[in-house]
PyMOL Python script that loads the backbone (N, CA, C, O; Angstrom):
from pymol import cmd

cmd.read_pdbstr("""\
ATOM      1  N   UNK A   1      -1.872  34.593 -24.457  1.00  0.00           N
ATOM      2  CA  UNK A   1      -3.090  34.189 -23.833  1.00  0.00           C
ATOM      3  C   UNK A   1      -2.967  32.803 -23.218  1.00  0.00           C
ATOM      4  O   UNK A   1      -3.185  32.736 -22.008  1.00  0.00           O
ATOM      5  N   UNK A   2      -2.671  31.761 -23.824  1.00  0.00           N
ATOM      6  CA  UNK A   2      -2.289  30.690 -23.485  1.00  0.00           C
ATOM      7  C   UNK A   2      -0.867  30.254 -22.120  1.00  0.00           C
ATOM      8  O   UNK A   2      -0.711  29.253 -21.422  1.00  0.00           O
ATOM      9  N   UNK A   3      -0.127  31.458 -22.234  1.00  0.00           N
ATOM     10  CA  UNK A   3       0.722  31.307 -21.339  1.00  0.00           C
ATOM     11  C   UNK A   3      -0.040  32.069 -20.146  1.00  0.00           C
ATOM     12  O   UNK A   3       0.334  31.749 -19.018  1.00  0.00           O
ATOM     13  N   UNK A   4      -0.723  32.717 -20.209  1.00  0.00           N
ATOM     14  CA  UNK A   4      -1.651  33.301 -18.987  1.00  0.00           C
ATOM     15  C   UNK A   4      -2.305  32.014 -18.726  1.00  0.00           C
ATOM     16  O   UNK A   4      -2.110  31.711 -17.549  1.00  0.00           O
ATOM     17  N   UNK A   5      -2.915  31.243 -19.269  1.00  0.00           N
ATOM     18  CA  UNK A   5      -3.951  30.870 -18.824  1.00  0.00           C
ATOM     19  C   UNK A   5      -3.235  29.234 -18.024  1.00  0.00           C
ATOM     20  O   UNK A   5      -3.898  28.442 -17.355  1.00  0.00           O
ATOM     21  N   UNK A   6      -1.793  29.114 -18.354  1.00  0.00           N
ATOM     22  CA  UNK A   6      -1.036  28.122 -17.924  1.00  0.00           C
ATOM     23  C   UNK A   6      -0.540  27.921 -16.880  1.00  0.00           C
ATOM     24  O   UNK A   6      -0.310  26.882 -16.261  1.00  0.00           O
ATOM     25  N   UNK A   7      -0.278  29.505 -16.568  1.00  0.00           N
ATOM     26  CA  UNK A   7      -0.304  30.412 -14.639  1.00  0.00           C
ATOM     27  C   UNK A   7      -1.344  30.263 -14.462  1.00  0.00           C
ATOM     28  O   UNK A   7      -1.593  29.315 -13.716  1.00  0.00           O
ATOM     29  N   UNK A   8      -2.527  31.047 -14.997  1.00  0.00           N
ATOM     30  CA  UNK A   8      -3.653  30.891 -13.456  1.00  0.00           C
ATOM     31  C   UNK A   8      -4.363  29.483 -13.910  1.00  0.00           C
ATOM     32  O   UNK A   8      -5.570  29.365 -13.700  1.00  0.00           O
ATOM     33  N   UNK A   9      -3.766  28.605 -14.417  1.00  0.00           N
ATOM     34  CA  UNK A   9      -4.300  26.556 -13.727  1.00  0.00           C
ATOM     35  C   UNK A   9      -3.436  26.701 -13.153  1.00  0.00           C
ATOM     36  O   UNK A   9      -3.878  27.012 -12.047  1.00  0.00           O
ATOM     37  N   UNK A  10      -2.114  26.698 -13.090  1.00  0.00           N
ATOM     38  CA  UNK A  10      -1.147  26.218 -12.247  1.00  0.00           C
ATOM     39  C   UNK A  10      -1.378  26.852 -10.647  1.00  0.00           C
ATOM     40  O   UNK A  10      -1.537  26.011  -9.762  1.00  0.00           O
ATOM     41  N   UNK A  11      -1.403  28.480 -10.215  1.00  0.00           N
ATOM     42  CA  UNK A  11      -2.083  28.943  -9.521  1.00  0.00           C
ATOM     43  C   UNK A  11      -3.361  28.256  -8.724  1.00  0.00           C
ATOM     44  O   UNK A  11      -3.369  27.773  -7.592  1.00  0.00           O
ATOM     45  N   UNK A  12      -3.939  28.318  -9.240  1.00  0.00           N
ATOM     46  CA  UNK A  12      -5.093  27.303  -8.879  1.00  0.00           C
ATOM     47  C   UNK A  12      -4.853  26.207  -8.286  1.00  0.00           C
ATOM     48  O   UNK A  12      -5.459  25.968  -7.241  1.00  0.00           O
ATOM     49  N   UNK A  13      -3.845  25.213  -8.844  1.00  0.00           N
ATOM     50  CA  UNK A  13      -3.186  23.712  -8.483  1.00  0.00           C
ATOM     51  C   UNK A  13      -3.008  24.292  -7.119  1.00  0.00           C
ATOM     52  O   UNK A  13      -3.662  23.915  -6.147  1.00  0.00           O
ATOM     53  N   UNK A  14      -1.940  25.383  -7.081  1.00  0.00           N
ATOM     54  CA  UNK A  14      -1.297  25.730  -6.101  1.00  0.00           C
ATOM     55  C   UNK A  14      -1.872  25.797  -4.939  1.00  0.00           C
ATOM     56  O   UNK A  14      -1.539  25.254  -3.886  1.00  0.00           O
ATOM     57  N   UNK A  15      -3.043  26.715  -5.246  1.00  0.00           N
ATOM     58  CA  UNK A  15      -4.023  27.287  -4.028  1.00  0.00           C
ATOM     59  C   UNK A  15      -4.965  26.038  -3.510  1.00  0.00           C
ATOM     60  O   UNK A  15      -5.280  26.005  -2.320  1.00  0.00           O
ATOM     61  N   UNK A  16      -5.306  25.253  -4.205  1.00  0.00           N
ATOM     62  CA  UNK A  16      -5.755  23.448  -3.617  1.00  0.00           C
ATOM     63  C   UNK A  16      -5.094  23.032  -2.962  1.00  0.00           C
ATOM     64  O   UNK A  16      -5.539  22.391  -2.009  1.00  0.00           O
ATOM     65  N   UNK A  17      -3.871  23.169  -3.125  1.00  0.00           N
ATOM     66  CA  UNK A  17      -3.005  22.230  -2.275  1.00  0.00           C
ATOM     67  C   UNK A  17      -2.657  22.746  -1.239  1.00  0.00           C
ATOM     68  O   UNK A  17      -2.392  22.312  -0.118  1.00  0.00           O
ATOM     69  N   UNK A  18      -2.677  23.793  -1.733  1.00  0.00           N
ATOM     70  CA  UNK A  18      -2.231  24.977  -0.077  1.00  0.00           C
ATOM     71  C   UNK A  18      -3.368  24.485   1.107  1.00  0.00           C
ATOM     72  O   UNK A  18      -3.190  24.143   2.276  1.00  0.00           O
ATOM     73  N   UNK A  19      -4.812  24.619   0.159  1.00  0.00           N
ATOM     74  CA  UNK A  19      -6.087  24.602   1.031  1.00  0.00           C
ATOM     75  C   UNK A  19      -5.822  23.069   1.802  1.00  0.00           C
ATOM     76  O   UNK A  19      -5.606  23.106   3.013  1.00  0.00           O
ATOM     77  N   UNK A  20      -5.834  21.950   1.222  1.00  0.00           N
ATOM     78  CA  UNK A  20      -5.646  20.886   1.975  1.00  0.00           C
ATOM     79  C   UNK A  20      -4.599  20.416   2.833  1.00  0.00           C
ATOM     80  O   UNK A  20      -4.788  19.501   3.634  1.00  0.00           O
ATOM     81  N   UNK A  21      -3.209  21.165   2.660  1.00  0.00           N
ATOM     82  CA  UNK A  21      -2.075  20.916   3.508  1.00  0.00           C
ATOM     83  C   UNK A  21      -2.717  21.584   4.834  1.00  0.00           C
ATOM     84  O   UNK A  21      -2.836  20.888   5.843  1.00  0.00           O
ATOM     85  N   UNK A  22      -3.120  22.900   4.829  1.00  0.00           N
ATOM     86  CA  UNK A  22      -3.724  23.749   6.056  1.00  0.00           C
ATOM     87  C   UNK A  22      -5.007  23.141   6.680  1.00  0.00           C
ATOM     88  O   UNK A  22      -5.348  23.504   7.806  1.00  0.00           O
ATOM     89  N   UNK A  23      -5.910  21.997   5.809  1.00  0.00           N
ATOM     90  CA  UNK A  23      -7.030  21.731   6.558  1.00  0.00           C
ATOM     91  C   UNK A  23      -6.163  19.644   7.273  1.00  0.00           C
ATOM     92  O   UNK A  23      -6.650  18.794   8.018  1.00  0.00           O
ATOM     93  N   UNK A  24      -5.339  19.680   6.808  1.00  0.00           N
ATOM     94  CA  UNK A  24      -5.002  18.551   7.827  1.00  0.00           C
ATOM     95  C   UNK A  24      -3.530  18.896   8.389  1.00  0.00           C
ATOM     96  O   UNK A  24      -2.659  18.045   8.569  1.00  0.00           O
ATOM     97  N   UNK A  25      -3.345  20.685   8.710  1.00  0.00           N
ATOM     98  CA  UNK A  25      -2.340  20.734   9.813  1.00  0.00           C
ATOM     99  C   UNK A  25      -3.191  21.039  10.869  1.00  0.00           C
ATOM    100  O   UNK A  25      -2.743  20.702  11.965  1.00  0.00           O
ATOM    101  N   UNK A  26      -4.632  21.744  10.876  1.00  0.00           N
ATOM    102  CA  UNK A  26      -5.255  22.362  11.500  1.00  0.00           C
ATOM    103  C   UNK A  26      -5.666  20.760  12.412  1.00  0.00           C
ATOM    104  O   UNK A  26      -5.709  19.607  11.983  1.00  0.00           O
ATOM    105  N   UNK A  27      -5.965  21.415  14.048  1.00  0.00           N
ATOM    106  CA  UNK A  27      -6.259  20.386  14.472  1.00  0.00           C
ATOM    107  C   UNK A  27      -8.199  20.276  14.475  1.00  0.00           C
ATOM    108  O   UNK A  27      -9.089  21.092  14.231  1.00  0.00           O
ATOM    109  N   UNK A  28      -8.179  19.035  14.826  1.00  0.00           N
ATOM    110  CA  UNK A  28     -10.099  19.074  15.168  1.00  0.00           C
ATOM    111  C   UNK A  28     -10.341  19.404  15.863  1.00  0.00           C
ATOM    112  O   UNK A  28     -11.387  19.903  15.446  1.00  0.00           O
ATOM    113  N   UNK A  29     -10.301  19.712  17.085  1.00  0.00           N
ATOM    114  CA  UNK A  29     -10.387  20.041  18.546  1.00  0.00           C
ATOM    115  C   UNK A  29      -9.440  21.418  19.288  1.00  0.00           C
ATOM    116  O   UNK A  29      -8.320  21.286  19.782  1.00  0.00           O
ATOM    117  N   UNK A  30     -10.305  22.850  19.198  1.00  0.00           N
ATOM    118  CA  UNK A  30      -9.611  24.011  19.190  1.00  0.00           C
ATOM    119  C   UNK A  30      -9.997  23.894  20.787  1.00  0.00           C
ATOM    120  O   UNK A  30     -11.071  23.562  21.289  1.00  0.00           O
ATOM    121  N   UNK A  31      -9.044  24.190  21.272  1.00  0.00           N
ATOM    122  CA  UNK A  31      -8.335  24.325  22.973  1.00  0.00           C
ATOM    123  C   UNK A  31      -9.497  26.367  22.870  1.00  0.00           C
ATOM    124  O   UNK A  31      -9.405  27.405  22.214  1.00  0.00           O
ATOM    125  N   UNK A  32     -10.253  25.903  23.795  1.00  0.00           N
ATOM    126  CA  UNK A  32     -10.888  27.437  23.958  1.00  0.00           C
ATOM    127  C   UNK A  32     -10.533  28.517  25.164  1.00  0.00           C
ATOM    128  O   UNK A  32     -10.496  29.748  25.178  1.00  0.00           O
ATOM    129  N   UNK A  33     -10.283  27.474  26.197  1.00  0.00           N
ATOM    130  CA  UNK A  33      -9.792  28.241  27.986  1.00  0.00           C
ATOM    131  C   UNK A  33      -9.056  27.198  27.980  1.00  0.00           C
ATOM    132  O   UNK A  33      -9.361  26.051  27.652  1.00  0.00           O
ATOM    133  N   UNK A  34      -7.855  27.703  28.431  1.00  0.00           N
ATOM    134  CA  UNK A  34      -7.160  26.472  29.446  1.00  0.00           C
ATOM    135  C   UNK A  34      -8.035  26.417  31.122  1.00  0.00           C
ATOM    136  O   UNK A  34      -9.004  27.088  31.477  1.00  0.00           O
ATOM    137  N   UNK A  35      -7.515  25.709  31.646  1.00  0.00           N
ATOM    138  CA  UNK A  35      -7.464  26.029  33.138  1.00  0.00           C
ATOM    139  C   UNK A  35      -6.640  26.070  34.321  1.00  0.00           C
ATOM    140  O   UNK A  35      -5.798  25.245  34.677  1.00  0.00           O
ATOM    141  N   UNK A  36      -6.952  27.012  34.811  1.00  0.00           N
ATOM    142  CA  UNK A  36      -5.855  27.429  35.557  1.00  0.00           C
ATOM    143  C   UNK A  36      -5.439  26.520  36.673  1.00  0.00           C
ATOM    144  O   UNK A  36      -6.068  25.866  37.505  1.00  0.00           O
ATOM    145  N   UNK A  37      -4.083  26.709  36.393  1.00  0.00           N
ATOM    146  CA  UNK A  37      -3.430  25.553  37.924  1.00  0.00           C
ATOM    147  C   UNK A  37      -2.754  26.253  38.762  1.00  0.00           C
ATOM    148  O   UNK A  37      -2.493  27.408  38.428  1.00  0.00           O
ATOM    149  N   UNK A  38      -2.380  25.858  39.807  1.00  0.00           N
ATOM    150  CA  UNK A  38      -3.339  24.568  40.437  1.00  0.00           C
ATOM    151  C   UNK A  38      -4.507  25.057  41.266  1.00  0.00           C
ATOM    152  O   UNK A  38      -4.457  26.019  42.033  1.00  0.00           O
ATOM    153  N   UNK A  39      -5.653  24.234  41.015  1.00  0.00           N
ATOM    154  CA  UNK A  39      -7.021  24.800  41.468  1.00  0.00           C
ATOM    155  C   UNK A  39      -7.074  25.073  42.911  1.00  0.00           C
ATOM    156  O   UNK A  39      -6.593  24.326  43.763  1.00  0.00           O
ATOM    157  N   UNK A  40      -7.556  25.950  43.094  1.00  0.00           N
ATOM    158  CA  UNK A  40      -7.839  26.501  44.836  1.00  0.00           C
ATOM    159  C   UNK A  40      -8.538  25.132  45.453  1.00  0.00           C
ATOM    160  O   UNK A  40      -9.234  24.228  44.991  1.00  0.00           O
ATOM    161  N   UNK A  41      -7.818  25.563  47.109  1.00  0.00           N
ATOM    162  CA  UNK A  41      -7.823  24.240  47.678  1.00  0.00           C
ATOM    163  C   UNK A  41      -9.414  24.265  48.445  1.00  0.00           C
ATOM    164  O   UNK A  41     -10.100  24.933  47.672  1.00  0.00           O
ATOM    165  N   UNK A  42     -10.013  23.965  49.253  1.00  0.00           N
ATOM    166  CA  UNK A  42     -11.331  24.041  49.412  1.00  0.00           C
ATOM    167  C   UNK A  42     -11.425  23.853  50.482  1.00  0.00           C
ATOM    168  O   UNK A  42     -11.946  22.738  50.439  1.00  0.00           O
ATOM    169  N   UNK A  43     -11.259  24.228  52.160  1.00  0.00           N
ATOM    170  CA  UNK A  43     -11.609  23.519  52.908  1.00  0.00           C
ATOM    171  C   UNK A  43     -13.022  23.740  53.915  1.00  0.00           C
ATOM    172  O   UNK A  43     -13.572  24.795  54.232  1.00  0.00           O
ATOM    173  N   UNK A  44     -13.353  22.393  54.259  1.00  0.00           N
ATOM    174  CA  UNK A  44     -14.651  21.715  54.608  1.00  0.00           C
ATOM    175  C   UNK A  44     -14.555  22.474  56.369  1.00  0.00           C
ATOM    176  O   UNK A  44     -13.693  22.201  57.205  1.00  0.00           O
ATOM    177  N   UNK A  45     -15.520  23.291  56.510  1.00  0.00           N
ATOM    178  CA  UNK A  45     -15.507  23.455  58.005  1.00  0.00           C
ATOM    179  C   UNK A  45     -15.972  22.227  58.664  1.00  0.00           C
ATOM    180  O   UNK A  45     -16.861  21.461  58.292  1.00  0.00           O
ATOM    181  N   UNK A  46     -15.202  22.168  59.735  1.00  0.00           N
ATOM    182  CA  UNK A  46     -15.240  20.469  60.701  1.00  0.00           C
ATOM    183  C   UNK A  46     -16.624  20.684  61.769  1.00  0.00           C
ATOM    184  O   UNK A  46     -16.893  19.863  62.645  1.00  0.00           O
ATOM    185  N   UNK A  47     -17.350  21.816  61.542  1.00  0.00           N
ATOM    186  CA  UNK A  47     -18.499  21.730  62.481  1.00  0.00           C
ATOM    187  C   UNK A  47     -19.594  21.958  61.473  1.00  0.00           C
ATOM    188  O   UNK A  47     -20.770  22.164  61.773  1.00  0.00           O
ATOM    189  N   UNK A  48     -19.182  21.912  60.439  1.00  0.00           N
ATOM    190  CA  UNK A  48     -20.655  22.123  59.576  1.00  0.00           C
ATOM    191  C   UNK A  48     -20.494  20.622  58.825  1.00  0.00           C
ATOM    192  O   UNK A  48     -21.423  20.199  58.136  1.00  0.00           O
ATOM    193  N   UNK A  49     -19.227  19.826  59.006  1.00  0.00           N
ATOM    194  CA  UNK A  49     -19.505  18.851  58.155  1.00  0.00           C
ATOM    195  C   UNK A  49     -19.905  17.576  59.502  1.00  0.00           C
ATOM    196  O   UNK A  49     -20.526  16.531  59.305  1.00  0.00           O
ATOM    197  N   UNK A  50     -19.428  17.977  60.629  1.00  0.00           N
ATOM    198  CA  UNK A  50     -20.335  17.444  61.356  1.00  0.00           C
ATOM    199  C   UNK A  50     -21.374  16.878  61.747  1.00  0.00           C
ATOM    200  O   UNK A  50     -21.665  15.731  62.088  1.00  0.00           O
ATOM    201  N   UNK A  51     -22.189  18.367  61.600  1.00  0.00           N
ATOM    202  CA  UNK A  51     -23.586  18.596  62.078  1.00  0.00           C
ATOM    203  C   UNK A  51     -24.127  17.812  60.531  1.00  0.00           C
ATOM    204  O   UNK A  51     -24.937  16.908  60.736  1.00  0.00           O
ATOM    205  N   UNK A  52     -23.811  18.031  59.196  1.00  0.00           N
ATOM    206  CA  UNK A  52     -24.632  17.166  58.253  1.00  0.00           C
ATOM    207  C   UNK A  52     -24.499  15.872  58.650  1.00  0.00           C
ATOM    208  O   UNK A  52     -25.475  15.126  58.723  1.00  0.00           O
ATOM    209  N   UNK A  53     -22.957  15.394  59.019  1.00  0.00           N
ATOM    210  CA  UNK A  53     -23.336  13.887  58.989  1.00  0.00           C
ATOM    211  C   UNK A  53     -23.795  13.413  60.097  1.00  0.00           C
ATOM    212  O   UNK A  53     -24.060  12.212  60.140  1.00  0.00           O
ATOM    213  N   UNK A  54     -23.991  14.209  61.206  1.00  0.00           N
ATOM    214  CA  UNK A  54     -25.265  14.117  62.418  1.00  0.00           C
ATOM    215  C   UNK A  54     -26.424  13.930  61.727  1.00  0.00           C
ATOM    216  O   UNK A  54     -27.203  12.998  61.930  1.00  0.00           O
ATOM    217  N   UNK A  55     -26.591  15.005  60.716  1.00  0.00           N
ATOM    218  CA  UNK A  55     -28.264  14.526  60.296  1.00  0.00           C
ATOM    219  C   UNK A  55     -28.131  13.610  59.439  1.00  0.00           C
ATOM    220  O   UNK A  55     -29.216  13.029  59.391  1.00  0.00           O
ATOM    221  N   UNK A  56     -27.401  13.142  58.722  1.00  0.00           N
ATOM    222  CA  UNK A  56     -27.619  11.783  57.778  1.00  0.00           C
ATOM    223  C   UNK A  56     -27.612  11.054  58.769  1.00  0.00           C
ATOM    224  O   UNK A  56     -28.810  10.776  58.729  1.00  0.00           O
ATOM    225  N   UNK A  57     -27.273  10.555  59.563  1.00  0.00           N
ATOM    226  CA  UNK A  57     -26.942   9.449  60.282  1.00  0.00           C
ATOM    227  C   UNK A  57     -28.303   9.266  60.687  1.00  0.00           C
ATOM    228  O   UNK A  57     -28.989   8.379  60.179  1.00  0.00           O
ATOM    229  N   UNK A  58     -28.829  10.196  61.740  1.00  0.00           N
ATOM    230  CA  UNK A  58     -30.163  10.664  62.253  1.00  0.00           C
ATOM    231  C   UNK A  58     -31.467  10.033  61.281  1.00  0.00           C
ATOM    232  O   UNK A  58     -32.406   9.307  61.609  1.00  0.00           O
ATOM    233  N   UNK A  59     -31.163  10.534  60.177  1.00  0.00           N
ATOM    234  CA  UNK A  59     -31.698  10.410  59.356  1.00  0.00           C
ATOM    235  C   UNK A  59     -32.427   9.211  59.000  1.00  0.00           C
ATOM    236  O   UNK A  59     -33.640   9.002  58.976  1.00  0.00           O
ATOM    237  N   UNK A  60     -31.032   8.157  58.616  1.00  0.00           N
ATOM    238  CA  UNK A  60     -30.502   6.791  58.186  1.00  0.00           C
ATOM    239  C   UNK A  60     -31.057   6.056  59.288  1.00  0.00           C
ATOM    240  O   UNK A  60     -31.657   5.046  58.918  1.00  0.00           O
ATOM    241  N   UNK A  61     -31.041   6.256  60.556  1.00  0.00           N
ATOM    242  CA  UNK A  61     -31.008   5.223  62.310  1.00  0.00           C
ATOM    243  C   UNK A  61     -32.780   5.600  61.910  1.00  0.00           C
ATOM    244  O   UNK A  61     -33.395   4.601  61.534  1.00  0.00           O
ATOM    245  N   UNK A  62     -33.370   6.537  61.947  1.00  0.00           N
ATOM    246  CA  UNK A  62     -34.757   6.917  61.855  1.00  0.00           C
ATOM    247  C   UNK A  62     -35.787   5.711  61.088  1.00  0.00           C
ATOM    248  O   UNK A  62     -36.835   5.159  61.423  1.00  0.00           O
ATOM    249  N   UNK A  63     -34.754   5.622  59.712  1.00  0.00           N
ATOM    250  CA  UNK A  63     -35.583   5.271  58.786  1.00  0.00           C
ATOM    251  C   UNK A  63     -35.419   3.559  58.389  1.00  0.00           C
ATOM    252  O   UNK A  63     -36.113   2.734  57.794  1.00  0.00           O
ATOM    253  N   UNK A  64     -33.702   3.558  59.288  1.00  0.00           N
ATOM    254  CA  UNK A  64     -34.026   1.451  59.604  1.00  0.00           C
ATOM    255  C   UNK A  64     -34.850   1.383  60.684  1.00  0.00           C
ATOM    256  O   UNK A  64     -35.279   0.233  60.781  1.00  0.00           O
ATOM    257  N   UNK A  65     -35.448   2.411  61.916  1.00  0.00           N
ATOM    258  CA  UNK A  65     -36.218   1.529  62.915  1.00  0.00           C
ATOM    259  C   UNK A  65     -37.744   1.498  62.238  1.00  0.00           C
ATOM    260  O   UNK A  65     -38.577   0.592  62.266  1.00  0.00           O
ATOM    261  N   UNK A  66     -37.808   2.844  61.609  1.00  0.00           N
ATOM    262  CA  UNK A  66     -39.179   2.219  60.391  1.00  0.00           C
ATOM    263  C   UNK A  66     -39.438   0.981  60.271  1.00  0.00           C
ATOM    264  O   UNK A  66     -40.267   0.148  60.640  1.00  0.00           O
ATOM    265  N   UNK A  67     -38.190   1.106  59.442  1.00  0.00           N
ATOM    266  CA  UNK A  67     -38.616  -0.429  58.371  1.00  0.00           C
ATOM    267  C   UNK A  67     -38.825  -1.710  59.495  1.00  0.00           C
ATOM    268  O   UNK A  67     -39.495  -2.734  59.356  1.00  0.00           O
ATOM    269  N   UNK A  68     -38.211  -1.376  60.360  1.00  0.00           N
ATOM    270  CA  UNK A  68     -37.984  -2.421  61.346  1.00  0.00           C
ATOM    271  C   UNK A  68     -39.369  -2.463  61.818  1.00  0.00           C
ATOM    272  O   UNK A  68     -40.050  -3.456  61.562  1.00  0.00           O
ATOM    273  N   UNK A  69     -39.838  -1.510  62.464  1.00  0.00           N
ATOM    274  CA  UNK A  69     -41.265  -1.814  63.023  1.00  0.00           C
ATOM    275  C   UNK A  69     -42.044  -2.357  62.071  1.00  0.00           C
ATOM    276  O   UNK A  69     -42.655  -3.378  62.385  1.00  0.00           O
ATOM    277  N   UNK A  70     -42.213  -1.794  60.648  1.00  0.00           N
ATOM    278  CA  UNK A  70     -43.294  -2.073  59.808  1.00  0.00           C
ATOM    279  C   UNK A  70     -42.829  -3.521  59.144  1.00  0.00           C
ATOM    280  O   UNK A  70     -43.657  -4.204  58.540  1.00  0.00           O
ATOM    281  N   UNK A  71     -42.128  -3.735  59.221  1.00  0.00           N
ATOM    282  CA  UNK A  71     -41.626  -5.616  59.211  1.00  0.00           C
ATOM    283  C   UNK A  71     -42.221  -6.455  60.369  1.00  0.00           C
ATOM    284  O   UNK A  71     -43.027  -7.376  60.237  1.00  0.00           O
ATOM    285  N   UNK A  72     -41.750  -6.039  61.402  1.00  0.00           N
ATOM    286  CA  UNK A  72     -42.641  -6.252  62.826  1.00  0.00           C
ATOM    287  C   UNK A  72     -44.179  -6.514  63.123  1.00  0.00           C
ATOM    288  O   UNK A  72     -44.727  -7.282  63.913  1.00  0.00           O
ATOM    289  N   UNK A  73     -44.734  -5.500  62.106  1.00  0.00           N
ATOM    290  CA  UNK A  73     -45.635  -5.464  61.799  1.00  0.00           C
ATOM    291  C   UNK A  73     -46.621  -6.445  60.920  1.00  0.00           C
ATOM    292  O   UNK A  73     -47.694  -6.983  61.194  1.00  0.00           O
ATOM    293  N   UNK A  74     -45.701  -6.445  59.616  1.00  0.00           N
ATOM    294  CA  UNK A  74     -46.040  -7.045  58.669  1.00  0.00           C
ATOM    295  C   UNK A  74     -46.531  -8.177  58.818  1.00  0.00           C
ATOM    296  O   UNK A  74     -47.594  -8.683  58.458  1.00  0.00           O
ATOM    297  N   UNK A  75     -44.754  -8.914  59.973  1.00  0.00           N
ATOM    298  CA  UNK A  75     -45.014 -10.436  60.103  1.00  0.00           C
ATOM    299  C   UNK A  75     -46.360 -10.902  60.995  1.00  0.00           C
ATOM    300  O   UNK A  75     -47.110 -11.821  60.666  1.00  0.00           O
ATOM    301  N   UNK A  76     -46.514 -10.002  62.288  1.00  0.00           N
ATOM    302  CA  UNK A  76     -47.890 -10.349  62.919  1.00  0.00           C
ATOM    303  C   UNK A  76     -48.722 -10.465  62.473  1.00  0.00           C
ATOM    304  O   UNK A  76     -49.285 -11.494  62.848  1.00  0.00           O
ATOM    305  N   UNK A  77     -49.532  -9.628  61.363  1.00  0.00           N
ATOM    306  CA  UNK A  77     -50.537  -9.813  60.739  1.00  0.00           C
ATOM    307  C   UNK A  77     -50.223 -10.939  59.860  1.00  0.00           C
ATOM    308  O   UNK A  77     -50.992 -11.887  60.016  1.00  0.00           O
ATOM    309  N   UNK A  78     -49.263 -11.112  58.933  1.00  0.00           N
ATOM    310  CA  UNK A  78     -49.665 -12.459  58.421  1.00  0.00           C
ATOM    311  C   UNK A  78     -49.498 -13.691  59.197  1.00  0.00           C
ATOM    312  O   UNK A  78     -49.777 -14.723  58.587  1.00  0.00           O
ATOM    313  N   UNK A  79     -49.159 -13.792  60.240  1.00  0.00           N
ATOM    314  CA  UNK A  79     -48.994 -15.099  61.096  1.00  0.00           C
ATOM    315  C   UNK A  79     -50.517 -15.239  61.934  1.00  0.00           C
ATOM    316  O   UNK A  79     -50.928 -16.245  62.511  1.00  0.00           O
ATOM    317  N   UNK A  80     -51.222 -13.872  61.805  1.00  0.00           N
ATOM    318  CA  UNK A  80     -52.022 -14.506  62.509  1.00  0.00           C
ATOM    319  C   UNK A  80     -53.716 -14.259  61.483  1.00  0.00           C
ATOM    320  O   UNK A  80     -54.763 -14.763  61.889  1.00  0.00           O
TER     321      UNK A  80
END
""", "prot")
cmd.dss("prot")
cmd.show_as("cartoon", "prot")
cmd.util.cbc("prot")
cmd.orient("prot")
């Protein structure tokens, strides 16, 4: 009885140590997808990227002559 019971502590020892060698081989951070290389290339049509930065620009020229007038503005009324 006693020699049984000298295996399963020792057993036991065993299976602890097993458990902690495996929880610090294991890493923290499990890799789920890689990603695939090399990523598809993308290209920008030259008349659609155009025409946007036609309208930003448009846009941008629009909204300094704003400010510009309403500065224009501003200053007349308080000067006079």
């Amino acid at each position: 009885m006693q020699i049984n019971q000298a295996i399963l502590t020792q057993l036991v020892q065993n299976l602890d140590i097993a458990k902690i060698s495996l929880r610090t081989e294991t890493p923290l951070i499990q890799i789920i997808d890689r990603p695939v290389l090399p990523l598809p290339k993308t290209v920008a049509n030259k008349v659609v990227e155009t025409i946007k930065w036609t309208i930003a620009g448009a846009f941008l020229t629009i909204l300094f002559l704003m400010a510009k007038r309403f500065m224009k503005r501003f200053n007349q009324n308080s000067v006079n």
